[in-house]
N, C-alpha and C positions, 0 to 999 in steps of 0.2 A: 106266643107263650113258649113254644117247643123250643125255638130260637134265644129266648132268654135263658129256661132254662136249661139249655147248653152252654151259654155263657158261664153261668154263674156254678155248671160243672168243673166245665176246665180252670176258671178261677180258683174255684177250691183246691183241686190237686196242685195247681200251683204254687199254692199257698202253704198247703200239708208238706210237699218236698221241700218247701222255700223255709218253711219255721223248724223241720226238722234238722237242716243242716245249717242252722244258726244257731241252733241247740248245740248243737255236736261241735262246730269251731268256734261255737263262745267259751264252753268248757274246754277248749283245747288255748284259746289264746290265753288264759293265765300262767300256763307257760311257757307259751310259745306264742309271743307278740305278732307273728307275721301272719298269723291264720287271722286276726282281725281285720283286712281289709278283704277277704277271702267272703268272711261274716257279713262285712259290709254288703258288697255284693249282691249277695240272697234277699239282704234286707232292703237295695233299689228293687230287685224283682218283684219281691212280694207287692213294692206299693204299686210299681208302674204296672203290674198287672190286674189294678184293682179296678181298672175302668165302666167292666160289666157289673159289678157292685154297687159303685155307685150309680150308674144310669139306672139301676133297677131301685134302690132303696136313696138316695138322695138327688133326683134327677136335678133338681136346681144347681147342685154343684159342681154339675158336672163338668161346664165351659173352664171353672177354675181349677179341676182336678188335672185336666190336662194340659193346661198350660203349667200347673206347678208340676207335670211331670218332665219338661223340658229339661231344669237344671238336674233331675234325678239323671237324663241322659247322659246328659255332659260329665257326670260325677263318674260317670262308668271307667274314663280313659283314664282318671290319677289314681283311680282303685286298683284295675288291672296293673298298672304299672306298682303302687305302691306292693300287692302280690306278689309282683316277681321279684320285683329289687329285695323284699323280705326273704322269701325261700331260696334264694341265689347268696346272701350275704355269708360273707368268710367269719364274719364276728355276728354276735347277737344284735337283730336289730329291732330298732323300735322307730314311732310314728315322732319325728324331730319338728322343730321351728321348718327346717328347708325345703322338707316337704309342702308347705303353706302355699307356696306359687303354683301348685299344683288345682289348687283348688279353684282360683282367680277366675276361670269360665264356668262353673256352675254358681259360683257365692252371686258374680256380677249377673247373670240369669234369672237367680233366685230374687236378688232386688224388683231388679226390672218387670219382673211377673207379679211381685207383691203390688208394686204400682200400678201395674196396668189392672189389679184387679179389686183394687181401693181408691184409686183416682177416677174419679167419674166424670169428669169436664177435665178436658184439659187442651190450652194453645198450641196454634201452629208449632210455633220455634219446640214445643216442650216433644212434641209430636216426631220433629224430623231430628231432637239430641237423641232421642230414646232408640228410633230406627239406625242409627249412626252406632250407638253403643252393641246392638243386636248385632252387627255387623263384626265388627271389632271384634264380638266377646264368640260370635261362630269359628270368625277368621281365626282365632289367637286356639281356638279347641280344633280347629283342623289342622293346625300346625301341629301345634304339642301331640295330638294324636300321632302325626304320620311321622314325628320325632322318635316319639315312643316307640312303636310297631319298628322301626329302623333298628333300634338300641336293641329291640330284644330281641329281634332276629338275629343280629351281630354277635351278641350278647352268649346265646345260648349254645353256640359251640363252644366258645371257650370255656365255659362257666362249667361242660361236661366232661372235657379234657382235664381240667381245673381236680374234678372228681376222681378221674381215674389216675390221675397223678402222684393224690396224694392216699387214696382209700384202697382197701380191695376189696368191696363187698357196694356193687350199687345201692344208693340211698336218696330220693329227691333229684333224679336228674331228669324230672317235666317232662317224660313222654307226652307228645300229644299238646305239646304246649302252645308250638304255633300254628298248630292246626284249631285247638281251643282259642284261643285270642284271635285268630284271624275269624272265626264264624262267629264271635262274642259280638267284633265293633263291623263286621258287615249287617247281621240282621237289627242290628241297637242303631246303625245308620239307617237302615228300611225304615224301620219303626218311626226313629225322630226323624225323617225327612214326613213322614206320612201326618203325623202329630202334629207338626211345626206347617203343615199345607193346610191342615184342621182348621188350625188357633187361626189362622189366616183369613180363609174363605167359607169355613164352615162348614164344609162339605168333606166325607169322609173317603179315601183312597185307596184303603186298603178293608175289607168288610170284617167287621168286627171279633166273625168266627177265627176268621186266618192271624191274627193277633194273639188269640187269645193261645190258638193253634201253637205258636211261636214261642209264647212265653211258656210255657209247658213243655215243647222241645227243650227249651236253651235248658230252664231250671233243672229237668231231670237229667237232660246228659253234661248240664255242667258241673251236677250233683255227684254224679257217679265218677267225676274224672276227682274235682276236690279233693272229696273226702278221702280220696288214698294217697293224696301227694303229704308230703315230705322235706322240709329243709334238709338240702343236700348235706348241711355242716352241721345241723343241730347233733346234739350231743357229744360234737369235736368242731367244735368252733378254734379258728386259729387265732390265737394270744396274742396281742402286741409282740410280748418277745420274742416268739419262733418268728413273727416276719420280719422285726426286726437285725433278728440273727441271717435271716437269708440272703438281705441286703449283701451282708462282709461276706458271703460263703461264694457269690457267684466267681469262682476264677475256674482257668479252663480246666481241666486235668490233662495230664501225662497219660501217653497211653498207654507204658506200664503201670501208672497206679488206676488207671480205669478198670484194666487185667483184674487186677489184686483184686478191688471190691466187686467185681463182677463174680473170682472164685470164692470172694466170701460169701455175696447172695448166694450162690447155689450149696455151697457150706448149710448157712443157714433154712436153706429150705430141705435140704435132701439128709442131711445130719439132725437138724433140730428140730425140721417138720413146723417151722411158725407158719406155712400156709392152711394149717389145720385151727389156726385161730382166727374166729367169723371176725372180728374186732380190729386186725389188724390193717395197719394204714401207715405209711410213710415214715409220719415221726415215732411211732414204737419203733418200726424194723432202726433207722437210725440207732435208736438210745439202744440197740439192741449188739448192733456191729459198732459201736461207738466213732461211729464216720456220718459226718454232716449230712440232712437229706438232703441239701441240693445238690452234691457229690454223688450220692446214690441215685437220681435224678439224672445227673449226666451221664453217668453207666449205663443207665438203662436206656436210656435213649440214643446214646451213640454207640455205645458199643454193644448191647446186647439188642436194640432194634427194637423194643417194647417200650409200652407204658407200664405204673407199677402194677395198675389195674390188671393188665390184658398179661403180667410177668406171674404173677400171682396166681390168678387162674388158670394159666395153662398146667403151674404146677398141682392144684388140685384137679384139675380134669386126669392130667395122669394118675394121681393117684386111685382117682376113682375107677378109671378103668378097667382093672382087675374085677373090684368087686363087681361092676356091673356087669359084666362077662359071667362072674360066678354065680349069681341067682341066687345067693343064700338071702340077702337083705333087697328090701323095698325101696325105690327108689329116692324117699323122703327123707331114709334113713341114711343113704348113701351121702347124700346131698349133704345133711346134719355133718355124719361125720367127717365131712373133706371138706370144711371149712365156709361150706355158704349158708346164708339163714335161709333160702325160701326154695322151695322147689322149682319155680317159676324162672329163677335166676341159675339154677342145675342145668334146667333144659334150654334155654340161651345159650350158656360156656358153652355147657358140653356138644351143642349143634354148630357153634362158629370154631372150633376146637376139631373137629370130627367129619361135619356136614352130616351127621344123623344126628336122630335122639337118641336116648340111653338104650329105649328097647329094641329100634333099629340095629344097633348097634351089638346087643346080645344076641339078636335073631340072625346078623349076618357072620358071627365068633367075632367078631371084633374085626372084622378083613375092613377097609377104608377104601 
């Protein structure tokens, strides 16, 4: 009894953190499409966590509970993926026709389990196509999976570069992303190797506590990483036509006109102070100097040796300097006024800028 009811505890918190943050990214995917595979997500955990539930209130279903949680498995690798490819996209994205082959190992799963748990008599031959298909449809999700893990491992430096290139104020660049996706499909591998020995021999391999253990870890700390991520591009998504203009812009420059726009960025920042705008990103400073961003792009990179990111911040770390040596304002305040939105992101610059924090940095007069 002590034993169930521990199950059917962790079940519940499960379930409490799993309905909560489907609350929270279903009201966020109406506008913002990417956080729906995010939702999805929660809502595999919830069911495949419902194992103690049902042994306790529907014990007869339960042989069929778990083998339909097989293709819940397999759905996990095109959700993560679909996730990233959403919060990584330069343009606004949504769930397409091409995304569909992604599904192809849980849909053909899903079949196969409905058969096997409505067919009651069935032939040799019918016996060894179905084992044959089971094979295929693991083979073809152990592929796509270690395809995927490849892509966004690859993937995720550029996509951060990609950020600081063109913004200056981080937004959605996945901390913790491959550290997240990598403990997501190892212990979703535990699990469905353990599940899948189940539906097999009948005998259980891993005890029922350490499962449920599991699915309580994943949900809450995969809760807690979610719900604060961020499409890196949303609310500056790039238009057809700035990429299309980037195309014609790639020529090399001169290294006197690299000069020129390099004295105009610092023009620009130190005369007209635009690093004091949280908002700013690539294409304003451009329409601002009226010289192409990939122009200013190649300035910055070859002649002045920064990204726009890291060109940006350094100019408000200086500015902030002063004030924080002078103790008149708080450091939330400082942060506000020299162009970053969060304090979080103050104390990053200002420690890769410096090697202290802000208060270090008062308490020593400013000496480095």
């Amino acid at each position: 009894m002590v034993d169930t009811t521990l199950l059917l505890v962790l079940a519940a918190a499960t379930w409490a953190q799993a309905a909560f943050c489907i609350c929270v990214l279903a009201r966020k995917t109406w506008d913002t499409p990417a956080y729906a595979p995010l939702a999805a997500l929660f809502a595999i955990l919830c069911f495949a966590s419902g194992g103690p539930v049902v042994a306790a209130f529907a014990p007869q279903a339960e042989k069929a509970f778990y083998e339909l949680t097989v293709p819940a498995y397999l759905l996990v690798t095109p959700v993560l993926w679909t996730a990233f490819e959403g919060f990584t996209s330069e343009t606004r994205w949504r769930f397409e026709a091409r995304h569909l082959p992604y599904l192809a190992p849980p849909a053909t799963a899903l079949v196969l389990v409905l058969l096997d748990i409505f067919v009651a008599e069935a032939p040799v031959g019918y016996v060894v196509v179905v084992a044959v298909l089971w094979a295929g449809t693991l083979g073809l999700w152990l592929w796509q999976t270690g395809r995927m893990v490849f892509t966004v491992m690859t993937r995720l430096p550029v996509y951060r570069q990609r950020l600081k290139a063109l913004f200056s104020e981080g937004q959605g660049e996945l901390n913790g992303a491959e550290a997240i996706a990598m403990a997501i499909l190892t212990l979703w591998l535990i699990v469905l190797i353990a599940v899948v020995l189940r539906n097999m021999t009948g005998a259980s391999f891993l005890p029922d506590w350490t499962v449920a253990v599991l699915f309580l870890a994943l949900t809450w700390s995969l809760g807690g990483w979610a719900l604060h991520q961020k499409p890196g591009f949303e609310g500056r998504y790039v238009t057809a036509d700035s990429s299309e203009s980037e195309k014609y812009q790639k020529s090399a420059l001169a290294d006197a006109q690299g000069q020129r726009i390099a004295d105009r960025l610092k023009a620009a920042m130190e005369t007209d102070k635009l690093y004091l705008d949280p908002t700013l990103s690539l294409p304003k400073l451009a329409r601002h100097l009226h010289v192409s961003g990939n122009h200013i792009s190649q300035t910055l990179n070859g002649v002045i040796g920064l990204s726009f990111f890291d060109y940006v911040t350094r100019w408000r770390v200086e500015a902030a300097k002063p004030e924080v040596l002078a103790g008149a304002k708080g450091i939330l305040e400082i942060a506000y006024d020299n162009g970053f939105n969060a304090r979080s992101s103050f104390y990053r610059a200002f420690k890769r800028e410096t090697g202290m924090t802000p208060t270090e940095y008062r308490d020593r007069g400013g000496v480095t």
